[in-house]
N, C-alpha and C positions, 0 to 999 in steps of 0.2 A: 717794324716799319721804318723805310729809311727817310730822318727829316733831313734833307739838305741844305735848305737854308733858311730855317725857322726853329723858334723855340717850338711853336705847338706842333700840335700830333698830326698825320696828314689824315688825308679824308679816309672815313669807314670804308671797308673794302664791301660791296655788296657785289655778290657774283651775279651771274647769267644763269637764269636756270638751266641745269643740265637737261637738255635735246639733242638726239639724234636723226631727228628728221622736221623737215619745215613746216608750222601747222596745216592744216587740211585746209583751212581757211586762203593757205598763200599757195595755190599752184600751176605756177609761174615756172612756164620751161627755162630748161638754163641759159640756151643761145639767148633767148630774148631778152634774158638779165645781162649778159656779158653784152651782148650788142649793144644797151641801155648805159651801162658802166663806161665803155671807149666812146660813145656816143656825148656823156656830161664830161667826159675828161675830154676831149677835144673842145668841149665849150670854156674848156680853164677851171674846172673844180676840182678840189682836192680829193684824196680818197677818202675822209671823214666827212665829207660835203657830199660825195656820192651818194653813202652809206646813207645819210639825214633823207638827202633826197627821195633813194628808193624806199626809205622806209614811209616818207610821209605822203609823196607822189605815186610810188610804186612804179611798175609795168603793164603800160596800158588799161591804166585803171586799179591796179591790183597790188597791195603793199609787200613790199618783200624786207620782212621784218631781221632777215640775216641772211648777207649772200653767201657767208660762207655754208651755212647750211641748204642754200636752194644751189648755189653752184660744186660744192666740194673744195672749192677756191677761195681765197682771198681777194679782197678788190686788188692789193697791191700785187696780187701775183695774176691777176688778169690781164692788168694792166700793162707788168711787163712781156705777158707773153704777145700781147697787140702794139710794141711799141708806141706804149703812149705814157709810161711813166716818165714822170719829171726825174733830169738829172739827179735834184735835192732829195733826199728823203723831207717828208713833210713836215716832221718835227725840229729836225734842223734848219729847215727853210725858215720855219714858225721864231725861231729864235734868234737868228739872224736877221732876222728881220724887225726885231724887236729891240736888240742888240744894236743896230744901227738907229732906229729914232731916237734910243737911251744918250748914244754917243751924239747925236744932233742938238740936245735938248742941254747935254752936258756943255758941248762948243758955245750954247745959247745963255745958258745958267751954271757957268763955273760956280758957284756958291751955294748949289744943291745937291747936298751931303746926301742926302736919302737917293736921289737917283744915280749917285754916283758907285753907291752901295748896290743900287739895283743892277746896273750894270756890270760889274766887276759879279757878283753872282749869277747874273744870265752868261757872260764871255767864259767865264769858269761850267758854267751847266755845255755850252758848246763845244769846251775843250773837251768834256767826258764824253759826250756822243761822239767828236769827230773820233777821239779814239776808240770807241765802240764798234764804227762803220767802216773806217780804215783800212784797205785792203779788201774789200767785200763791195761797199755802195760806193767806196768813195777810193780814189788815188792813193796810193801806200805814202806818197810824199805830200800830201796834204797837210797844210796847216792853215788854225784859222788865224785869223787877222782882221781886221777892218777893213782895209783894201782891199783882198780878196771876197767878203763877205758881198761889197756895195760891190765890185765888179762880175759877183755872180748874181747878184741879183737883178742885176741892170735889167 
């Protein structure tokens, strides 16, 4: 298991039951779940915000406990084929966004070592994603920074 910036162990992995098809309980055609998906991403929620959603609201009444099993797709790959995915991937956005209130709070409390440690491990967790997405989600001459972080967030 990879710790990256802790002494302790990370969380137990507890899988997903193995399913290849969606309970009997959940059958929910798949346009009306994809329509349902570009419909809460147009309202500005993430594709882990979708997922909660359709599992605890459903579709028209009816939970859809995993889209990629009622659709064959993933939210994120629904998403881009409806031109509704965000520039960011989510987990990048989630951390640069995180990365910037760290840097605010730092400008605020130069004399807090612990958030300064925080930061410098989340701006380091950023550098590994941007070079993970690079070329793929993201611009081959991407780098991150601070500046670019708060003017992509704008």
């Amino acid at each position: 298991m990879a710790r990256m910036h802790t002494r302790r162990r990370g969380s137990s992995s507890s899988d997903k039951p193995v399913a290849d098809d969606p309970p009997e309980w959940s059958d929910v055609d798949a346009d009306d779940v994809e329509a349902r998906i570009v419909e809460l991403a147009e309202q500005g929620h993430d594709p882990s915000q979708i997922g909660m959603k359709l599992r605890d609201e459903g579709v028209q009444g009816t939970p859809v406990p995993n889209v990629k099993l009622a659709t064959g797709k993933k939210v994120t790959e629904i998403l881009d084929e409806h031109d509704a995915a965000s520039e960011l991937p989510e987990d990048l956005r989630n951390l640069m966004e995180r990365a910037i209130r760290l840097r605010e709070h730092m400008e605020a409390n130069p004399q807090d070592a612990q958030n300064k440690r925080a930061l410098q491990n989340t701006e380091s967790k950023i550098r590994r994603l941007v070079k993970y997405y690079r070329g793929d989600e993201l611009d081959e001459e991407f780098t991150y920074s601070y500046d670019v972080a708060v003017e992509l967030l704008e």
